[in-house]
DSSP file (Angstrom, degrees, kcal/mol; ACC not computed):
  #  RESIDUE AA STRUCTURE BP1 BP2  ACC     N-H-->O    O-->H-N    N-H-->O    O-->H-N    TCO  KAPPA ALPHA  PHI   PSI    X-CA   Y-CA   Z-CA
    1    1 A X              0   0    0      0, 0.0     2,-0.2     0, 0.0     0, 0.0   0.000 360.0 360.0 360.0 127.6    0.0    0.0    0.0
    2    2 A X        -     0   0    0      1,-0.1    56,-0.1    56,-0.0     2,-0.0  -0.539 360.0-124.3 -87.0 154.7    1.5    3.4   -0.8
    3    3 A X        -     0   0    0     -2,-0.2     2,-0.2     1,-0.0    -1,-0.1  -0.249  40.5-148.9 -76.1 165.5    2.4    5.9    1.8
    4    4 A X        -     0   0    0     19,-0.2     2,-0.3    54,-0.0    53,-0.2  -0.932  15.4-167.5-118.1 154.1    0.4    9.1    0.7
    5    5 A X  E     -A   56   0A   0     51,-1.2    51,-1.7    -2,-0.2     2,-0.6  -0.974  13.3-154.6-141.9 165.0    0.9   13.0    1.0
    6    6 A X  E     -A   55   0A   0     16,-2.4    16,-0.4    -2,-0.3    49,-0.2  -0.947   3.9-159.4-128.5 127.4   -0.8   15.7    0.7
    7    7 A X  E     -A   54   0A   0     47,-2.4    47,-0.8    -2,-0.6     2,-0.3  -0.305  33.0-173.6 -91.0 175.1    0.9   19.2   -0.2
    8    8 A X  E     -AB  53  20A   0     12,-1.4    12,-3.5    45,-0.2     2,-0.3  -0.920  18.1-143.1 176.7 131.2   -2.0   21.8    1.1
    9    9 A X  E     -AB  52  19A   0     43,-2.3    42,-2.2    -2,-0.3    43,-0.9  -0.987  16.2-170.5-115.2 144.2   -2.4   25.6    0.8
   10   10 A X  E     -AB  50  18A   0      8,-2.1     8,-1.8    -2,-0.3     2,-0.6  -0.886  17.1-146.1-111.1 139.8   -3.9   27.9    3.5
   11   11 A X  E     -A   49   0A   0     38,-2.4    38,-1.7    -2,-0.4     2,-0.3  -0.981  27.9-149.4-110.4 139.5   -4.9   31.5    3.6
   12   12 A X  E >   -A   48   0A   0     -2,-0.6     3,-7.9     4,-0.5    34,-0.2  -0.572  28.5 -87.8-105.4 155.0   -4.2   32.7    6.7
   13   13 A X  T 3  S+     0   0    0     32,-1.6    33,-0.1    34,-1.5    32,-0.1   0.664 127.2  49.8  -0.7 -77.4   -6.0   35.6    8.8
   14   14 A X  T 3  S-     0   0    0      1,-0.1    -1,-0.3     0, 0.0    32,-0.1   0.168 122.4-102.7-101.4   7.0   -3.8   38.5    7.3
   15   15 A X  S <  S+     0   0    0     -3,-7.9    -2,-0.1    30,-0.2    -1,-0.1   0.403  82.9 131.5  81.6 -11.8   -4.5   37.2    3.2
   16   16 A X        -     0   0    0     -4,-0.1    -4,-0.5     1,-0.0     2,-0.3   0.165  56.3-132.3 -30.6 158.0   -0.8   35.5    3.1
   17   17 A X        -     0   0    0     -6,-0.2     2,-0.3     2,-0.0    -6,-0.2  -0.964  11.2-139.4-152.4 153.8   -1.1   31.9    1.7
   18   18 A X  E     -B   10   0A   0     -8,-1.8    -8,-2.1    -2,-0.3     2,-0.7  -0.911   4.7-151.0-109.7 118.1    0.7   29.1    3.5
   19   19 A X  E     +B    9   0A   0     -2,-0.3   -10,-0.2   -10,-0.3     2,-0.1  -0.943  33.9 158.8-108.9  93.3    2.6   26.2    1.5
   20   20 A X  E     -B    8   0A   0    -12,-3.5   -12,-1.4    -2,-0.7     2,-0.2  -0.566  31.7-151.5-124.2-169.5    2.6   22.7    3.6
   21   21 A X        +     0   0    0    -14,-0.2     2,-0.3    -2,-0.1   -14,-0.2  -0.828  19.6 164.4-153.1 155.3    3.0   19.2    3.3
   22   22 A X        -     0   0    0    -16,-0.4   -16,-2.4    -2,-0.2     4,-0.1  -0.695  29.8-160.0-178.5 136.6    1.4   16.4    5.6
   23   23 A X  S    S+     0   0    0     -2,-0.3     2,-0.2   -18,-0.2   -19,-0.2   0.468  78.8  85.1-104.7  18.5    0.9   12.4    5.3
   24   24 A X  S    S-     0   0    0      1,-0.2     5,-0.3   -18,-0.1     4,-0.1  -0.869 113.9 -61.1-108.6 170.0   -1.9   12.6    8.1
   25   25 A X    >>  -     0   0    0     -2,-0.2     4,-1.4     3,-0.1     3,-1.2   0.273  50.6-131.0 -16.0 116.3   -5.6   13.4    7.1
   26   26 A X  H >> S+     0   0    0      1,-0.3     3,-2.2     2,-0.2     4,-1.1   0.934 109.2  59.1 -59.9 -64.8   -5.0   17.3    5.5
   27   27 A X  H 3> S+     0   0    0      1,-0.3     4,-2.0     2,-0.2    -1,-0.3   0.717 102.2  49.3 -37.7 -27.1   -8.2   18.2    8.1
   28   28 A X  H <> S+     0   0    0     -3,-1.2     4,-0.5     2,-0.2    -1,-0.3   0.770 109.4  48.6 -83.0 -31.1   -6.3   17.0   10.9
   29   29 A X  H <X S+     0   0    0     -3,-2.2     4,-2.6    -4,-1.4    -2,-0.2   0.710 115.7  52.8 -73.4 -36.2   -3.2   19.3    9.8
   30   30 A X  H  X S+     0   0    0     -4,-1.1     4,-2.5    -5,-0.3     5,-0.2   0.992 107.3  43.7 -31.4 -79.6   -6.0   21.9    9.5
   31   31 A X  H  < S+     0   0    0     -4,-2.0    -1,-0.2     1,-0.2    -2,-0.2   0.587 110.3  56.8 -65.8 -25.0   -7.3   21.7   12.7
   32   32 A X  H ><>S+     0   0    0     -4,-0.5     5,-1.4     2,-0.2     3,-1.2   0.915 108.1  54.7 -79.9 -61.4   -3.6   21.6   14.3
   33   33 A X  H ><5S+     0   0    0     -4,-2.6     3,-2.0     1,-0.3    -2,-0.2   0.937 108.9  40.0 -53.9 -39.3   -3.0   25.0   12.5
   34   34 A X  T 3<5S+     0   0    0     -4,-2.5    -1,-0.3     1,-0.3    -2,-0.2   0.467 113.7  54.8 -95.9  23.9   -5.8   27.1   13.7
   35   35 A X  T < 5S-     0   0    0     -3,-1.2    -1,-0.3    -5,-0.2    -2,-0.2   0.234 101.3-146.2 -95.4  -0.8   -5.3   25.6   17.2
   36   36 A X  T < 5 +     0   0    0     -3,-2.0    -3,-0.2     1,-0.2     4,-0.1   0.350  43.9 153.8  27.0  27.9   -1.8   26.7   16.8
   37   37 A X      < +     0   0    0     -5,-1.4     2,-0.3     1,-0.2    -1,-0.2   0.224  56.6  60.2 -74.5  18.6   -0.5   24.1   18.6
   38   38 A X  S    S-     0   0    0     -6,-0.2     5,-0.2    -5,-0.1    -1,-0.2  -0.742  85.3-116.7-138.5 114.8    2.9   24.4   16.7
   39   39 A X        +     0   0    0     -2,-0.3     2,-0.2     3,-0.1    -2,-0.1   0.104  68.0  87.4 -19.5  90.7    5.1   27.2   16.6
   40   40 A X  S    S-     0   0    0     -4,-0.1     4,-0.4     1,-0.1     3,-0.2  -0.753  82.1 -47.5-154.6-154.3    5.4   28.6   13.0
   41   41 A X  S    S+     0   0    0     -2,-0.2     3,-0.3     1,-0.2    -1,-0.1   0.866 122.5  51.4 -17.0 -76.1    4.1   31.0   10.3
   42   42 A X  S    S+     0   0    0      1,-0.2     3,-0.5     2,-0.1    -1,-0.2   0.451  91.4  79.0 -90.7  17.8    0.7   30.3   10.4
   43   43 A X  S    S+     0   0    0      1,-0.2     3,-0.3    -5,-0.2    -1,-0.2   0.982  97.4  44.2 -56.5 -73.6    0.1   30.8   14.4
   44   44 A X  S    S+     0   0    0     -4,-0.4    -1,-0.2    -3,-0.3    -2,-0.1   0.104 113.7  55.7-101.7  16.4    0.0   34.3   14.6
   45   45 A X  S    S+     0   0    0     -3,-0.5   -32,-1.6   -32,-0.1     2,-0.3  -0.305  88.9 171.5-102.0  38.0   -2.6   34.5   11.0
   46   46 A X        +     0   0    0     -3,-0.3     2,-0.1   -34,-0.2    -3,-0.1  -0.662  44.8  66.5-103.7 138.7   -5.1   32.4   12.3
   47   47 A X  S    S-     0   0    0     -2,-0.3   -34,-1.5   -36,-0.1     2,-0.3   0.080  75.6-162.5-124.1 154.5   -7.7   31.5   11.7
   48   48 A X  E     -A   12   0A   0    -36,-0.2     2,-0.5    -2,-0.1   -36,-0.2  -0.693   3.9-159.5-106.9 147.7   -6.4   29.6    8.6
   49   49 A X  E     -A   11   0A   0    -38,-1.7   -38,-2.4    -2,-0.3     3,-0.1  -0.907  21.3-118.5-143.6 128.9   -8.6   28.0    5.3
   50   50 A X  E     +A   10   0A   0     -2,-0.5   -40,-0.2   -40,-0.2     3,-0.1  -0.568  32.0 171.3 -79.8 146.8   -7.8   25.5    3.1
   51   51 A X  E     -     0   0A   0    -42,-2.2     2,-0.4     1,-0.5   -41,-0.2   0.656  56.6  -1.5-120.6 -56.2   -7.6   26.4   -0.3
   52   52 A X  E     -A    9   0A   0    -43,-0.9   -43,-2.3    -3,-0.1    -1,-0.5  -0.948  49.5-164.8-146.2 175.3   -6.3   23.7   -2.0
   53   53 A X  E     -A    8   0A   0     -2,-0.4     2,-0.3   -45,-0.2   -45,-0.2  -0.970   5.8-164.9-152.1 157.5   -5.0   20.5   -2.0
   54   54 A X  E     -A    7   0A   0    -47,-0.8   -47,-2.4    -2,-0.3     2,-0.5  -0.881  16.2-146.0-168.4 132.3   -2.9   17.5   -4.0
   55   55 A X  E     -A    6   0A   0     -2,-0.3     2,-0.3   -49,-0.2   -49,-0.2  -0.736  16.9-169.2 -92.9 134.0   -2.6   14.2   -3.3
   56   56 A X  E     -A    5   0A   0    -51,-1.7   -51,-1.2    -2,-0.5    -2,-0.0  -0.941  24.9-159.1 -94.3 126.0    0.8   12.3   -4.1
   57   57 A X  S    S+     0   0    0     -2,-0.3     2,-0.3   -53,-0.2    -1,-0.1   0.961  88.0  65.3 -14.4 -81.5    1.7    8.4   -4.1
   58   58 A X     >  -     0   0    0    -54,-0.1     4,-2.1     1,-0.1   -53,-0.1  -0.531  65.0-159.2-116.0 102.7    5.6    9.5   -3.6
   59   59 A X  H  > S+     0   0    0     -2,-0.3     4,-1.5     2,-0.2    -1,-0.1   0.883 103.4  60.3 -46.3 -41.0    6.5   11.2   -0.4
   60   60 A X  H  > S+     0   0    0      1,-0.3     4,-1.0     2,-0.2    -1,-0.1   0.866 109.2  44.5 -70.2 -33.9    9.6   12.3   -3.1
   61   61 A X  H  4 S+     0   0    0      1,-0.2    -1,-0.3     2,-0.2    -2,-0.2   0.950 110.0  51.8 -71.3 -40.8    6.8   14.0   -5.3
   62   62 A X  H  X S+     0   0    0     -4,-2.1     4,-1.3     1,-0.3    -2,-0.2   0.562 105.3  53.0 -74.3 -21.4    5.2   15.5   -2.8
   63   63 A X  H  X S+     0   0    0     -4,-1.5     4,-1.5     1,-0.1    -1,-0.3   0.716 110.3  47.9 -47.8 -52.1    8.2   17.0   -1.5
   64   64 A X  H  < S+     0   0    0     -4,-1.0    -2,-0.2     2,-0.2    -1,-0.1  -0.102 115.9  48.5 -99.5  29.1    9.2   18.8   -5.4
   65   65 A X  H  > S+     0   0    0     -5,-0.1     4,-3.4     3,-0.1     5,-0.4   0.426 106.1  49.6-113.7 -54.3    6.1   19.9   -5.5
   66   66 A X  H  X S+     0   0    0     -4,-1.3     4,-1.0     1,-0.2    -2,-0.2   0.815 116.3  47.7 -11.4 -61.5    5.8   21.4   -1.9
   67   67 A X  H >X S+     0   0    0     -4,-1.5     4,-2.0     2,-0.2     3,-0.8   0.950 112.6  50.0 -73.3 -53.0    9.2   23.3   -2.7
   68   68 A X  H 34 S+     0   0    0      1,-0.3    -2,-0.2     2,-0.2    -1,-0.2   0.737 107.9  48.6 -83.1  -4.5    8.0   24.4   -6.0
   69   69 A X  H >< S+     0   0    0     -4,-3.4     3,-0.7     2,-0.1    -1,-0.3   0.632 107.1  57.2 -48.6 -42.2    4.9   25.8   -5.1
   70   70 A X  H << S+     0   0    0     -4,-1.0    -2,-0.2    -3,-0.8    -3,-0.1   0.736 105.6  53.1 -68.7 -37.4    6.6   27.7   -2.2
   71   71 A X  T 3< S+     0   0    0     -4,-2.0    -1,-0.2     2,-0.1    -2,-0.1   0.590  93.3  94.3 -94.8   1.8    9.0   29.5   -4.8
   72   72 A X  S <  S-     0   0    0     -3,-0.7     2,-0.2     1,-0.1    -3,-0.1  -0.397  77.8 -93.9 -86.9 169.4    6.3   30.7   -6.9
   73   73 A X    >>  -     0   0    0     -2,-0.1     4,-2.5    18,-0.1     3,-1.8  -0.445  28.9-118.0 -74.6 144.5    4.3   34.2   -7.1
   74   74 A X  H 3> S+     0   0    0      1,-0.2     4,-1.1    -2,-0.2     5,-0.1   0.787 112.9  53.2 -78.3   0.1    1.7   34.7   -5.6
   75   75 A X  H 34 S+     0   0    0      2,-0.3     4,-0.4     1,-0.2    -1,-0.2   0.486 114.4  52.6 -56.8 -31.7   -0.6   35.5   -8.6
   76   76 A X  H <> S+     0   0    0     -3,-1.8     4,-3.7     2,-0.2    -1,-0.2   0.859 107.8  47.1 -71.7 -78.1    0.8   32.2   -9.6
   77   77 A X  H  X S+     0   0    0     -4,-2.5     4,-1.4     1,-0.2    -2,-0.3   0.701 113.7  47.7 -33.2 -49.6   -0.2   30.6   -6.3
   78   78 A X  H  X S+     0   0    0     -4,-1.1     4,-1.8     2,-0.2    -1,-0.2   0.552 112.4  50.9-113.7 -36.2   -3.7   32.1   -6.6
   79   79 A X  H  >>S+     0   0    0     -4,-0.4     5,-1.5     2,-0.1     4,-0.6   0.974 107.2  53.1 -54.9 -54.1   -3.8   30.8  -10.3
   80   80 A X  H ><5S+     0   0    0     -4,-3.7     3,-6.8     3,-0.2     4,-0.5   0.864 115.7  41.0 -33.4 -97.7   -2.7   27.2   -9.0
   81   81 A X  H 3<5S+     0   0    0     -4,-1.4    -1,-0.2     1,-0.2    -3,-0.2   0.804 109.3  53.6 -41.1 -48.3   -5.9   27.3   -6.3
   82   82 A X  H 3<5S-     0   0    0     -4,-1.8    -1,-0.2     1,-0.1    -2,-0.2   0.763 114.3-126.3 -67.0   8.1   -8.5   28.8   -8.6
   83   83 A X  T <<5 +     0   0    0     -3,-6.8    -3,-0.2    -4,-0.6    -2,-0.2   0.997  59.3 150.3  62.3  59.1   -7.3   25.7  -10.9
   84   84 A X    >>< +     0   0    0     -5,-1.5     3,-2.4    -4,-0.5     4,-0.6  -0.242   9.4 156.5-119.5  51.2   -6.7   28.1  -13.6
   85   85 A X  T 34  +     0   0    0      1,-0.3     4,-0.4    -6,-0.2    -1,-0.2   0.542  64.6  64.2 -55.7   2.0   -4.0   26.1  -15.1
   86   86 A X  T 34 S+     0   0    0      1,-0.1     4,-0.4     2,-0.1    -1,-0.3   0.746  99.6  62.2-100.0 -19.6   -4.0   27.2  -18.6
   87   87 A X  T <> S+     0   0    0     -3,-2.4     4,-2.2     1,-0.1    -2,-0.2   0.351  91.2  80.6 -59.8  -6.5   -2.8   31.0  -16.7
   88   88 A X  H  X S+     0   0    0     -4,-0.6     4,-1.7     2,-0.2    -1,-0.1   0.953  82.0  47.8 -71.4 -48.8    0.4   29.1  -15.4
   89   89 A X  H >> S+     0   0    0     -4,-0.4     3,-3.1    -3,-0.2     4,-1.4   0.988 113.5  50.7 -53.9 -85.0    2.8   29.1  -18.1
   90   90 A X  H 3> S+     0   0    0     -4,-0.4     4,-1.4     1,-0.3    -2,-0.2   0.645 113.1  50.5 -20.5 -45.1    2.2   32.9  -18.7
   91   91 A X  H 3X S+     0   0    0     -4,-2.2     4,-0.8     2,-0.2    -1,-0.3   0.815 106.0  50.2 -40.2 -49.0    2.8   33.4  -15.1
   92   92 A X  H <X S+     0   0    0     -3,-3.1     4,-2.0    -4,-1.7     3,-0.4   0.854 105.1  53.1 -94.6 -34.4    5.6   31.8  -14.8
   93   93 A X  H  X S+     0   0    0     -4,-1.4     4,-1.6     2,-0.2    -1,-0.2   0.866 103.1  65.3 -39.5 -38.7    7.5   33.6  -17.9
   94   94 A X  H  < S+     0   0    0     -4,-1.4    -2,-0.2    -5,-0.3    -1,-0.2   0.841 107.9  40.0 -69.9 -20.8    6.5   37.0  -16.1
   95   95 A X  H  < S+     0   0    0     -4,-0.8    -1,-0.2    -3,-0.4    -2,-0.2   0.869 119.2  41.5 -87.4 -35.0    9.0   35.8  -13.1
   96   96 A X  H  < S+     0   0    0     -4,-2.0    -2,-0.2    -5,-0.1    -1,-0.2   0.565  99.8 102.8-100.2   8.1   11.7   34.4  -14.9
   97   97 A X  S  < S-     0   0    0     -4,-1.6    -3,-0.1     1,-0.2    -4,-0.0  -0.159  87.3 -68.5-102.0-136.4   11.6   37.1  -17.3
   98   98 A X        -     0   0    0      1,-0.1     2,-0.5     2,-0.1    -1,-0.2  -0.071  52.5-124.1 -82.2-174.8   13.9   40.2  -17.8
   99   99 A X        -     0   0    0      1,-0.1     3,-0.5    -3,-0.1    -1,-0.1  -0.994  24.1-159.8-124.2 128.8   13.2   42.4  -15.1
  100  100 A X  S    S+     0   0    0     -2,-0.5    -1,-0.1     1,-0.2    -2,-0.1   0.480  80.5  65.1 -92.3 -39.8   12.1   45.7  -16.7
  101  101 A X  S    S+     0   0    0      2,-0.1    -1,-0.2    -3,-0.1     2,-0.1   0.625  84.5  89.4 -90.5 -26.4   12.6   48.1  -14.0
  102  102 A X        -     0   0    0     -3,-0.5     2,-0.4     1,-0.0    -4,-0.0  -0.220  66.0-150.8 -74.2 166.2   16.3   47.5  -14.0
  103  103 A X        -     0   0    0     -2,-0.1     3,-0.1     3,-0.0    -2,-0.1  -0.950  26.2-112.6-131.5 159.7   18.6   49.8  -16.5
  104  104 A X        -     0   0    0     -2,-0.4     2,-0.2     1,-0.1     0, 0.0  -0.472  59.4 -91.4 -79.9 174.1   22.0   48.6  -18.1
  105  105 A X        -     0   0    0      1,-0.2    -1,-0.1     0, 0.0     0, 0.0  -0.460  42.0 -99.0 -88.5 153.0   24.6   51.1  -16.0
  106  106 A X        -     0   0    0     -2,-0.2     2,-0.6    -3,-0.1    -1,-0.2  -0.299  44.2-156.6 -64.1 150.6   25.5   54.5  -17.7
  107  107 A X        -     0   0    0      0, 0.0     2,-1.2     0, 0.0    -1,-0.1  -0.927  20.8-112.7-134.0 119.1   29.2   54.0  -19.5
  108  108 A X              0   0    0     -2,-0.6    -2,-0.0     1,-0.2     0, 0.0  -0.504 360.0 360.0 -47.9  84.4   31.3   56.9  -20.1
  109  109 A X              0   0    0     -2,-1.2    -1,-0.2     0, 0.0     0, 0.0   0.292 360.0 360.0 -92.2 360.0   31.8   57.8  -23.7
């Protein structure tokens, strides 16, 4: 029987979203956060709501996904949960492209 995990986003109290990971019931990881019974993040933004969730086989998947969820924007993040997956690709060019705001340095002619 494979182990399962469940990656799991929250929005917390203050509009923040929260990036976890857990292999017991994701409601039971819920209920843990807004009872704050562990020192973290989402303790002082509570009350917490799950927004979304994905279930993994492969602790090892569930892991690279965890992480790559975590490194995204949140516009990105907010695509992810409204399941707007055909907005992802586009998203994700707007972070890894040039960055606009910067200017090449003056050179002295």
């Amino acid at each position: 029987m494979p182990l399962e995990a469940t990656v799991y986003i929250l929005r917390c109290a203050d509009g923040s979203y929260y990036t976890g990971l857990t292999k017991q019931p994701v409601e039971a990881r819920l209920w843990e956060h807004n009872e704050g019974l562990y020192d973290g993040y989402t303790r002082k933004r509570r009350p917490v709501v799950l927004v979304f969730t994905e279930t993994y086989d492969r602790m090892l998947d569930a892991i690279a996904r965890e992480q790559q969820i975590k490194g995204w924007t949140r516009a990105k993040k907010e695509a992810l949960i409204a399941r707007r997956y055909h907005c992802l690709p586009t998203l994700a060019a707007t972070r890894t492209g040039p960055d606009l705001r910067r200017q090449p340095p003056a050179t002295l002619d």
